[in-house]
C-alpha positions in Angstrom: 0.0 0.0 0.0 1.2 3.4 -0.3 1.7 5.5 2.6 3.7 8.5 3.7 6.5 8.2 5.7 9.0 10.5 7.5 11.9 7.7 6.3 15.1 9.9 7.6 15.7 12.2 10.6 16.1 14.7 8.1 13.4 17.6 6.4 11.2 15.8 4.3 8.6 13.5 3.7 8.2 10.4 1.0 5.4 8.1 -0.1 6.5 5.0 -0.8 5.2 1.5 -0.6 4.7 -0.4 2.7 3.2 -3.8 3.4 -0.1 -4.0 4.7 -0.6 -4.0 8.6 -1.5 -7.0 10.2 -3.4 -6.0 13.8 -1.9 -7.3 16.9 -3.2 -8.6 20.0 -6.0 -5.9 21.4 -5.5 -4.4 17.8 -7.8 -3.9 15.2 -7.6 -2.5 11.8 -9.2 0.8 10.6 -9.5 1.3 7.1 -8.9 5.0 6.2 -11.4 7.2 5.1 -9.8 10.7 5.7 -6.8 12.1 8.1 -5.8 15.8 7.9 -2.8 17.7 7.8 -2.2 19.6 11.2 0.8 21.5 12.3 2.7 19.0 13.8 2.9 17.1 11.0 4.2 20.3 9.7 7.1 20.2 11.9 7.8 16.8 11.4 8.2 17.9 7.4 10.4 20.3 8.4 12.3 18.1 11.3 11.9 21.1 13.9 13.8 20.1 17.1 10.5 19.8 18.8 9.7 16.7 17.0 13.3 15.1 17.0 11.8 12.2 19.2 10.1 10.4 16.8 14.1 9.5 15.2 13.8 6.1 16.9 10.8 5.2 15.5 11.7 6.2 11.5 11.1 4.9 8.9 7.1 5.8 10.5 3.3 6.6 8.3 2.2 9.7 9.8 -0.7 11.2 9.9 -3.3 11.0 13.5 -6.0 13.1 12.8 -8.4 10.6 10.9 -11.7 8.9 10.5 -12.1 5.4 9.1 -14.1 1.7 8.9 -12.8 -0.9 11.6 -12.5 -3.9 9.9 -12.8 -5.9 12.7 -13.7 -6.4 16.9 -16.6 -5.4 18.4 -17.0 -2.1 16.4 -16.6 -4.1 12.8 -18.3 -2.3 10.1 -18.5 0.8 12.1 -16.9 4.0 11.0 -14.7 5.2 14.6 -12.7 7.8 15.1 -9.1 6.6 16.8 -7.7 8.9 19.9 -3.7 8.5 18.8 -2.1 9.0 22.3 -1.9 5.3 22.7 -1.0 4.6 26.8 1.3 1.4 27.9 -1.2 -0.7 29.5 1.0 -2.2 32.3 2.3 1.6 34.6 0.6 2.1 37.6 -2.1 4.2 36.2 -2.8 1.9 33.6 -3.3 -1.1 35.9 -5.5 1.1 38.0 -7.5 2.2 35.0 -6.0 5.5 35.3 -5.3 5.3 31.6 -5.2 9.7 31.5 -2.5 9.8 34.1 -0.2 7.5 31.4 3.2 8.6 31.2 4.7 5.8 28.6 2.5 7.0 26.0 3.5 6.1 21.9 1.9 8.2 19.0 0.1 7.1 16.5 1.4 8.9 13.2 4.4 9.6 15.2 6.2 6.8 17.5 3.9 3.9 15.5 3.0 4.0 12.5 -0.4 6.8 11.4 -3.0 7.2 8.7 -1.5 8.8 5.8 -1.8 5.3 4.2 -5.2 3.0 3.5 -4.8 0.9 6.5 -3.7 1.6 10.1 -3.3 -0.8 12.7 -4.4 0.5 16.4 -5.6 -0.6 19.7 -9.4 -1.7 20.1 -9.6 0.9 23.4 -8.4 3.3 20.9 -11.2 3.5 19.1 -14.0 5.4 19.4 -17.9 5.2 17.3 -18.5 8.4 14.9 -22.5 9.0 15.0 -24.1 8.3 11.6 -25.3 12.1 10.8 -21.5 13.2 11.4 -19.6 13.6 7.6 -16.4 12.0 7.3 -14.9 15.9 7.3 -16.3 17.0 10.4 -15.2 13.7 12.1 -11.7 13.8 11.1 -11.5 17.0 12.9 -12.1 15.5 16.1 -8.6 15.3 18.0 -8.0 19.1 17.3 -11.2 20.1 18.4 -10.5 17.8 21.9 -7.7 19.8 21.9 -9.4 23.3 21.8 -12.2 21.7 24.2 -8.8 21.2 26.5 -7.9 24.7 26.4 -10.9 26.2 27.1 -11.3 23.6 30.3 -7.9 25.0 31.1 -9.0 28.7 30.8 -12.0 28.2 32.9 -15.7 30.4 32.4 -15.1 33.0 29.7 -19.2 33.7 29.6 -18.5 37.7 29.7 -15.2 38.4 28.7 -13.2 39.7 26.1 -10.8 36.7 24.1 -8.1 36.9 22.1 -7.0 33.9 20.2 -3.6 34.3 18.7 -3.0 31.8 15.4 -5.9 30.5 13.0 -5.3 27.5 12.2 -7.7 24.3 12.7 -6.9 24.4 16.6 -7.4 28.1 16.8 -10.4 28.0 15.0 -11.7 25.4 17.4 -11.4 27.8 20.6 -12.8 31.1 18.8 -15.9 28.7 17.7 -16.1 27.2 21.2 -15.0 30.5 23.1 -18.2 32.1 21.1 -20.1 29.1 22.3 -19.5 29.7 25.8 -21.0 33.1 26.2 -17.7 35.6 25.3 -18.7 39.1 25.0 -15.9 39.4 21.8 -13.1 36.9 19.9 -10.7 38.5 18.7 -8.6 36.0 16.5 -4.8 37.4 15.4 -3.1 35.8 12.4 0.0 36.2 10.0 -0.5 36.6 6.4 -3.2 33.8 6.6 -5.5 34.8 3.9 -6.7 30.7 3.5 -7.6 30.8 7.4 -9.4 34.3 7.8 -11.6 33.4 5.0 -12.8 30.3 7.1 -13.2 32.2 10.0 -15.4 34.5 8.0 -17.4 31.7 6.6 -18.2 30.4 10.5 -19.4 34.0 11.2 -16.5 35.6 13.0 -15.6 39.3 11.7 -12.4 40.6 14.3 -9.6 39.4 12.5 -6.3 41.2 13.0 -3.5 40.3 10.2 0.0 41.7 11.5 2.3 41.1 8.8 1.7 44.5 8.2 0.6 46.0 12.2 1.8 45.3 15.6 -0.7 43.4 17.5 -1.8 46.2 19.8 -2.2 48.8 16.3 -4.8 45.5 14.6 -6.3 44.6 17.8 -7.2 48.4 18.6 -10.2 48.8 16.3 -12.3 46.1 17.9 -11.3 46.8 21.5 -10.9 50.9 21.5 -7.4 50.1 23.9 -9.1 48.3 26.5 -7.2 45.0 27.7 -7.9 41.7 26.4 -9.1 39.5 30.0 -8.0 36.1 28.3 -5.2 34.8 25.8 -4.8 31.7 23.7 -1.9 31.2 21.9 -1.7 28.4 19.0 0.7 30.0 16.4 3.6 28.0 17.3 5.6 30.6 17.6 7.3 31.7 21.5 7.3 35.5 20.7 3.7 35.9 20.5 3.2 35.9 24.2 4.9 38.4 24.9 3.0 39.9 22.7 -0.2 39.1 24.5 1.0 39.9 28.0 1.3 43.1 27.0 -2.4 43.3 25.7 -3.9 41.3 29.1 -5.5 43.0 31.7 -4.2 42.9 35.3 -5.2 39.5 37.1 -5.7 38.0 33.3 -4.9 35.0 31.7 -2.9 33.2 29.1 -3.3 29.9 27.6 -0.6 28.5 25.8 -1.2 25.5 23.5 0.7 25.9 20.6 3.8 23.0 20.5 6.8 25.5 20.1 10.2 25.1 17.8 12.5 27.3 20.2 12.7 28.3 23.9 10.7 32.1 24.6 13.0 34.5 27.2 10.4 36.2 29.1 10.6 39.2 31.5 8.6 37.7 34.3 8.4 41.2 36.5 5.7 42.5 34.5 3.5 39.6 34.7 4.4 38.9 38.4 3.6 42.7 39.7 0.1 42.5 37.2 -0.7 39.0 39.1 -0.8 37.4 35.3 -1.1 33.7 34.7 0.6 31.4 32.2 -1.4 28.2 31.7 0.1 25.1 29.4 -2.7 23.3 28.2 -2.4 19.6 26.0 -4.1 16.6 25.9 -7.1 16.2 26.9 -9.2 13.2 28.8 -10.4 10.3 26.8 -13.8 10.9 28.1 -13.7 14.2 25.0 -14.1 11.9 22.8 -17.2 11.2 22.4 -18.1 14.6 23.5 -16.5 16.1 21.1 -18.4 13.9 18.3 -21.8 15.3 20.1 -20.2 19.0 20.0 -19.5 18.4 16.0 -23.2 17.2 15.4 -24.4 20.6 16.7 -22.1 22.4 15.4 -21.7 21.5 12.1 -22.7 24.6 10.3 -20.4 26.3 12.2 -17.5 23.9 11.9 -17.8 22.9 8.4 -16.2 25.6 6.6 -12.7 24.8 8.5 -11.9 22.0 5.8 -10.3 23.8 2.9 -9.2 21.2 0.7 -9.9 17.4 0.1 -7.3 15.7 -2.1 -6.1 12.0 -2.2 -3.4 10.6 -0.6 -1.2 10.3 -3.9 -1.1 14.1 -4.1 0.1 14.0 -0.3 2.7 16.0 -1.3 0.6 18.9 -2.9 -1.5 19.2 0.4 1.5 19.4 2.8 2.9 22.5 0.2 -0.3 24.7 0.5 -0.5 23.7 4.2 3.6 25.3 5.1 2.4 27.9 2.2 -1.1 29.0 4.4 -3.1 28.4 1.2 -5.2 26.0 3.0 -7.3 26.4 6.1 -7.4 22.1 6.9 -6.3 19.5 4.1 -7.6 16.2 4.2 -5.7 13.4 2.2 -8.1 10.5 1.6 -6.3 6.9 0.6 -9.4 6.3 -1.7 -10.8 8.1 -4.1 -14.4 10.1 -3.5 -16.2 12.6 -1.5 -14.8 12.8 2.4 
């Protein structure tokens, strides 16, 4: 089968052809349907140093955002979803059914082998049931919008206040959508030279878009807000400067979320934020129980959601996707193995 495969610790990625996985014990194979392009598969293109653990596990398929058909155990026939943090199974936590508090985790698309390829092999627990009314689209988008759901647990009520979400992409998207949800009196969402993504963000209704490859943050952000602070901060550009930036635009007692995975260390001047009693919040992976929340959250919110998929091409023209992904010509790719509507 043909599949795409970081096959060096090197920039670059290669489709070549791979034998067809045979599922192991607790395994079960998904056929795949559609798995999108996100940023970290980005990086590993690029081999940033952030992603320089996945060496001992090259030559790897990657790709872990996906929908698909299991082929067979108790969800046979059934199209699932697949969470692809994939826990030992024998720590502490695991034996204790703490399977959340896991800290020998592999990645699917990333320490074993992902779903830029027709067939994936992953663990039955893994897998999680996609509601019939839910497109193939919309449920590939699942584990970024977990991770959004994540951030905005980690931010806590933002009913009432004023929200800044630095970077546009998928994950970005997610939290201004859901942010909106929740009852925020204005989303700001900031972006750089991301044409593709601000037009998606129009499409799902949201107007306050700030571009600075041409403005500072504070000169684009000033229009919506007249000056006044912004009370909460996600960042998901990616990029460690940013929150800087954004301290400098919270309010006293305000908050920052961080969820972007980041290429280089940020040097920060902590007085600033100590003396205004700011807060710096990492936020990551969330619980399994998202899951099938997050499928729920999808079906209602599929209007709103669908207009984040961009572009749907198959998996031969891999390489096409991943150049107007790093080229932000494309809001979210999906590469489908077979030919047809996603």
């Amino acid at each position: 089968m043909l599949a795409l495969q970081k096959i060096r610790p090197a920039a670059g990625l290669e489709l070549v052809e791979v034998p067809v996985p045979e599922a192991g014990t607790d395994e079960v194979l998904v056929r795949v349907r559609a798995a999108g392009i996100c940023g970290s598969d980005l990086h590993v293109d690029d081999w940033t140093p952030s992603y320089a653990f996945i060496a001992p596990s090259i030559p790897v398929t990657i790709g872990h955002e996906f929908v698909g058909v299991a082929q067979d155990g108790p969800l046979a026939g059934r199209r699932v979803v697949v969470r692809p943090s994939v826990t030992c199974g024998s720590c502490a936590a695991c034996s204790a059914g703490r399977h959340d508090a896991c800290e020998r985790r592999r990645g699917i698309g990333m320490t074993r082998d992902g779903a830029f390829a027709p067939w994936v092999r992953v663990p039955q627990r893994n897998c999680v049931p996609v509601p019939d009314g839910l497109s193939d689209a919309m449920a590939a988008l699942t584990e970024p919008l977990t991770i959004s759901m994540q951030a905005l647990r980690t931010a806590g009520d933002v009913a009432g206040l004023r929200v800044l979400v630095m970077g546009p992409g998928t994950i970005g998207q997610g939290i201004a959508a859901l942010a909106r949800r929740a009852g925020a009196a204005q989303v700001v969402v900031s972006g750089c030279d991301d044409a593709a993504r601000f037009d998606a963000l129009r499409a799902m209704g949201f107007e306050a878009l700030v571009d600075v490859k041409t403005q500072s943050l504070a000169e684009g952000t000033r229009p919506y807000t007249g000056g006044a602070p912004f009370d909460l901060v996600f960042e998901a550009t990616g990029v460690p400067e940013t929150i800087t930036e954004a301290l400098a635009l919270l309010r006293r007692n305000g908050t920052v979320v961080v969820t972007g995975i980041h290429a280089r260390p940020l040097t920060l001047d902590l007085t600033p934020l100590v003396r205004n009693q700011q807060q710096l919040r990492g936020s990551f992976r969330p619980p399994e129980s998202d899951w099938p929340l997050a499928l729920a959250l999808m079906g209602e919110m599929d209007a709103v959601l669908r207009p984040m998929v961009s572009h749907v091409l198959p998996l031969a023209r891999a390489h096409e996707g991943f150049a107007l992904a790093h080229g932000k010509q494309a809001s979210k790719v999906l590469l489908c193995p077979e030919a047809g509507d996603a």
